[in-house]
N, C-alpha and C positions, 0 to 999 in steps of 0.2 A: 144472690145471697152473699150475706160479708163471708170473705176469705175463698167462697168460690165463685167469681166470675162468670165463668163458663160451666158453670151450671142452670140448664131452660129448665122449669119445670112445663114448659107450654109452649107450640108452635109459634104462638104470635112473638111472646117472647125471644126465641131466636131467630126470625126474620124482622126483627127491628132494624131501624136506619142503625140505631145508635145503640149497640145491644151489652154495651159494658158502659160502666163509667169514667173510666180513661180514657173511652173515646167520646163523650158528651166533652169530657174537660178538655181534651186535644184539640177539639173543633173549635171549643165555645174563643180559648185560646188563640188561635191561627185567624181567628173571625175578627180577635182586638184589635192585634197585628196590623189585620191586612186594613180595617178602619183606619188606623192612629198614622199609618205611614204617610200620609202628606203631609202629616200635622211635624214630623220632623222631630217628636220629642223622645221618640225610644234611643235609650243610651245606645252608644254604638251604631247603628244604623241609622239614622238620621240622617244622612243622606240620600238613603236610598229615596225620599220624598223628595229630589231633586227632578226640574221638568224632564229629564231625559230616561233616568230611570221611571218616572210612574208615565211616561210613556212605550219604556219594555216591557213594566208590570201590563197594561192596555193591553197589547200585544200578548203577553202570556193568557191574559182573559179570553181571548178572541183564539187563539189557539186551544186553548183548552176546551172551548164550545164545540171549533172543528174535530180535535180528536177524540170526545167523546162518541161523535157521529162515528167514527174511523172503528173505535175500541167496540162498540155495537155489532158493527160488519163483520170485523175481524176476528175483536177480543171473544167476541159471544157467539157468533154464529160461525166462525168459523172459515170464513170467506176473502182469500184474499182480492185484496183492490191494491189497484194503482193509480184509478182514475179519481181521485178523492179532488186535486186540484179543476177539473171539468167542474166539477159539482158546484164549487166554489167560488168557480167562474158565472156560470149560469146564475147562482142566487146575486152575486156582484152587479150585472147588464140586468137581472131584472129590476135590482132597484134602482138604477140610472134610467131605466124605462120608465119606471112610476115616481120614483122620490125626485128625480133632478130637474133643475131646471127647465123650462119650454124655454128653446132656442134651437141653432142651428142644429142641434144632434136631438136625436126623441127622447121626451121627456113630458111627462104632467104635472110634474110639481108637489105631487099626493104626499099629506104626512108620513110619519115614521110609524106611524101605527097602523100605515094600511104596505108598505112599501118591505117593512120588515117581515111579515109573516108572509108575505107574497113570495120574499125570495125564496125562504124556505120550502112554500105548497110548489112552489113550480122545476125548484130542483127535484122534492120531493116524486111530483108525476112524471118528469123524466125519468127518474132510477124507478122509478116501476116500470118503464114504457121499454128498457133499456135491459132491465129485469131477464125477463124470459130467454132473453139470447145469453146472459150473461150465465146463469141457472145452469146451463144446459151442458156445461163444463166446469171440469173441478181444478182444484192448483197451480200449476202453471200456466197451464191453460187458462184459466178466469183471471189469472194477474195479465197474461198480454190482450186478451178482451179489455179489459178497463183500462190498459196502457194505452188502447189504440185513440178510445173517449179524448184523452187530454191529447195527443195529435189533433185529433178533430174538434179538436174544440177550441185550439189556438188558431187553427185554419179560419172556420167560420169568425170567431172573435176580429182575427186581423182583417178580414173581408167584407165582414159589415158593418163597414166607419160609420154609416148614419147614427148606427149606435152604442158601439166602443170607442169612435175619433180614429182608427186606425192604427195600423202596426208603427210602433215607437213612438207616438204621439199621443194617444189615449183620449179621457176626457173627464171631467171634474166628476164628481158622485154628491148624491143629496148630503146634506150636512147633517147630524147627528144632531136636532133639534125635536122639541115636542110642540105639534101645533092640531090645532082642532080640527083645519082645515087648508086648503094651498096657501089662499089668499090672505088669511089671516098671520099678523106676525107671532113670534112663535111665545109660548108662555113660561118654555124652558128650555134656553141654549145653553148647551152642554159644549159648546165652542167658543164662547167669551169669557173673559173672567168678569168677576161680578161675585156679588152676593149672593148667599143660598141656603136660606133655613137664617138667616141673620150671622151669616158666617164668610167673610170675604174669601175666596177660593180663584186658586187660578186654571184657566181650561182643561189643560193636565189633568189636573185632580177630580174636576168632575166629568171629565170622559172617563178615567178610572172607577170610578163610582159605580158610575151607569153599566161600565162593562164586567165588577165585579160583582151587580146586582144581578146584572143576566146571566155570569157563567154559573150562580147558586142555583137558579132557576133549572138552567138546563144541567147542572150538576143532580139535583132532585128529582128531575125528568129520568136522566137516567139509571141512578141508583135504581128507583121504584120500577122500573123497567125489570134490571134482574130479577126483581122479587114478583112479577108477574108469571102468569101461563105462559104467555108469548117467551119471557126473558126464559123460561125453564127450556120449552122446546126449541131456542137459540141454542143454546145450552149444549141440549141433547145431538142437534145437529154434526156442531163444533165436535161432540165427543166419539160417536160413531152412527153418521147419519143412515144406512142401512138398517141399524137393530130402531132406531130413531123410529124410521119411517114404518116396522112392521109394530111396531105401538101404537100408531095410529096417528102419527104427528104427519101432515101434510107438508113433505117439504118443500115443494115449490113456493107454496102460499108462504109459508114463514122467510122463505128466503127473499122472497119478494118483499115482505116485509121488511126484512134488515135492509135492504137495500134502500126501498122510500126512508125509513127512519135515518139510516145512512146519510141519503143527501138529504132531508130536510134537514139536519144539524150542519151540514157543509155549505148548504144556502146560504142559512142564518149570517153562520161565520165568515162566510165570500165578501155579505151585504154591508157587513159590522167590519171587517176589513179595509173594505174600498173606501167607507167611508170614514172612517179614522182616518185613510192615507190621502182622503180629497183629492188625490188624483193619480190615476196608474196607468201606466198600458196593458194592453191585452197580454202580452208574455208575461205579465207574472204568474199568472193561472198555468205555469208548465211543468213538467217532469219533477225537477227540482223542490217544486212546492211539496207534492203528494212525497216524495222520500223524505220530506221531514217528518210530513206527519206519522207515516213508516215507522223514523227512526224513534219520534214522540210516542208511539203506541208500544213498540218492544222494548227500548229503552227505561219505561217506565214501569214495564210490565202488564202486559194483553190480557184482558178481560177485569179489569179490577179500575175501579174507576178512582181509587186515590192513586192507584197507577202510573193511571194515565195525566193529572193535574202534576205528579213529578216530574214526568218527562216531559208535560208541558213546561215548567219553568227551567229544566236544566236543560232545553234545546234551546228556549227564547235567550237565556242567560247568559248559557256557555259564549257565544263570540262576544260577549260586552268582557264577560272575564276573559278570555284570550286577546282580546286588544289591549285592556289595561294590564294586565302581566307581560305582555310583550314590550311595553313602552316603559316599563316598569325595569325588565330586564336592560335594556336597549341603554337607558340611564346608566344601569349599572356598569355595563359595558362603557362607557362613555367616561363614563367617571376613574375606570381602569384598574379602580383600587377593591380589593378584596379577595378572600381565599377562593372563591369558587368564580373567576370572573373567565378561566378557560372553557368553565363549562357552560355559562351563560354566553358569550360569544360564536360556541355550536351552534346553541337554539334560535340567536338572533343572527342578522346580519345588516348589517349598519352604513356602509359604503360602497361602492363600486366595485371594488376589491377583499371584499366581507364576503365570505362564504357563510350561510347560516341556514334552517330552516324554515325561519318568518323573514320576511321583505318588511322590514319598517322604514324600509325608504322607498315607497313606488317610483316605478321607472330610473332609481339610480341603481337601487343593492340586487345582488339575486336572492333566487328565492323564494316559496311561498307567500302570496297576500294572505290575509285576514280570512276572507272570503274564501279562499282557495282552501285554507288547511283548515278551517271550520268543517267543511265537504269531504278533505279524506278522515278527519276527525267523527264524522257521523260514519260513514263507512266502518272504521275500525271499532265504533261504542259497538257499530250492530252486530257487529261480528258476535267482538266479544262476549256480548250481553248472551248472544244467541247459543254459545258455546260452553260459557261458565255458570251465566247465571240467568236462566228464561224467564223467568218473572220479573229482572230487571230489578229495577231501582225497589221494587215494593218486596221483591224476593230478599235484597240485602237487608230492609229493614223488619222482613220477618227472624230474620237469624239473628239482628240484634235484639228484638222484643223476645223470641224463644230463648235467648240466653243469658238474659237477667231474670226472666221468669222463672228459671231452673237454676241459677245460679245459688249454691255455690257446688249445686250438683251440673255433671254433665252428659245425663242422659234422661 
């Protein structure tokens, strides 16, 4: 109703996707956006449709599929994982099993239509099969269960080169193309540039496409998920599974279920991964991975799935922006001239004899790489977030939407 918002006169009403009209306009918004950026013509940004960047947006896409799966486990049911990277793995080697090439490593060559949802079902039946032991303990306990998954599953990965190539050498993944059949050539490569729709595009941009078509999908998938039975008795679990279970909510079964739906989005994301990256070793599927998405699920804020698409872009983002501010700094240093150049000289360090925080000279300066202080950089967001603010990125921007909405009052 005009002037009251958040007035339902009716259930359906308030369990809409889209249950105000600030949030119809926000999306419809963020939707132009995320089109128009390869096109290169929004003022100010316009770069960002640059090959490098709409291949970290790519990467934020394929990230955001994974920690949806994550935000379900966790955000909703309550369940901590660590083994999220296993999962990821597993849907990765299935589709090198079915989607890649026949040659010396196994492979059938099957479309993307049969290769994709594959990764998913079979990650999928392993976290149910995985389920039961994992169920059968709570908190810490079920974080070093699933931490043991990703050990064992760079083991097996590095040990059967027939079908990952082997430790440190790897092996290509099927290519992100649309074909009817193996044999047939394909009727939409999303790997060439070329024309598309009567619109010359280059690969970048419709690998982007394709992967910001599928994160809606599975962005939709799990919205409507919360607004289910199942999503409630996640829900219920997460808030106190004892009163949970004397209601009549089966918890093993539900939790079994967070778990398949779990790794079926981890699949997906493994499968859409590997093969953006056309070719990896088995260690990337390791510890390091699953603490991103970690950091991407609380960072963003856990159980909330605009949440989780925040801490999907400020994990994939944050080291592009801390490498360019470092080389940005490192300049300024360089340049010598300026009031604050004592204190950018701390932050950087630039020669041999440069004491600084970042290394922008590998193997001359000391100091932190890129890589390095991204990693105690995730460490201290999780802290923080975990400390100050638990909702994350979605908490802070509750307190700025509650405080225009009350504005110029303050309670």
């Amino acid at each position: 109703m005009r002037g009251r918002p958040l007035l339902y006169t009716d259930y359906e009403a308030d369990q809409a996707l889209m249950n105000t009209g600030s949030k119809k306009i926000g999306l419809a918004f963020l939707l132009i956006v995320a089109l128009l950026i390869p096109f290169q013509v929004i003022p100010g940004i316009g770069f960002l449709g640059e090959n490098d960047w709409l291949r970290l947006f790519t990467t934020v896409c394929i990230f955001g599929i994974g920690a949806l799966g994550l935000n379900i486990l966790t955000g909703l049911a309550g369940q901590v994982s660590l083994g999220h990277a296993f999962f990821m793995g597993v849907g990765a080697y299935t589709a090198a099993w079915l989607g890649a090439a026949e040659g010396p490593l196994i492979g059938l060559g099957l479309p993307i239509w049969i290769w994709l949802p594959a990764a998913g079902i079979v990650a999928a039946i392993i976290g149910v099969i995985v389920g039961p032991t994992a169920v059968r303990v709570r908190g810490l306990y079920l974080a070093f269960v699933t931490l043991g998954l990703v050990f064992v599953g760079i083991y097996l990965f590095r040990n059967w080169s027939s079908l990952s190539g082997g430790a440190e050498i790897g092996r290509e993944f099927p290519a992100l193309e649309f074909r009817l059949w193996k044999s047939e050539e394909p009727l939409v490569d999303f790997t060439a540039d070329g024309p598309w729709f009567g619109i010359d595009f280059i690969a970048e941009a419709k690998i982007y496409y394709l992967l910001l078509a599928l994160l809606v999908v599975f962005v939709l998938l799990a919205k409507n998920l919360q607004r289910t039975r199942v999503g409630r008795a996640f829900q219920s679990i997460r808030d106190r599974d004892i009163a949970a279970e004397i209601m009549g909510v089966d918890e093993v079964r539900y939790k079994l279920m967070a778990f398949g739906i779990s790794s079926f989005f981890a699949g997906v994301a493994g499968a859409l991964l590997a093969s953006f990256l056309s070719r990896t070793i088995p260690e990337r599927w390791d510890l390091f991975l699953s603490v991103q998405f970690i950091a991407i699920v609380l960072i963003g804020g856990a159980g909330v799935v605009t949440g989780t698409l925040l801490g999907s872009v400020f994990v994939i983002i944050l080291p592009r922006v801390v490498e360019d501010f470092s080389r940005w700094v490192a300049g300024y240093v360089t340049e010598g001239t300026g009031l604050f150049v004592w204190l950018a000289d701390i932050f950087v360090s630039t020669g041999s004899g440069d004491f600084g925080l970042i290394n922008t000279s590998p193997g001359v300066a000391p100091g932190l790489s890129t890589a390095q202080f991204n990693q105690v950089l995730y460490g201290l967001l999780i802290i923080g977030f975990l400390i100050f603010e638990p909702l994350g990125l979605y908490g802070i921007w509750l307190r700025i939407r509650n405080y225009w909405k009350g504005w110029p009052f303050t309670y």
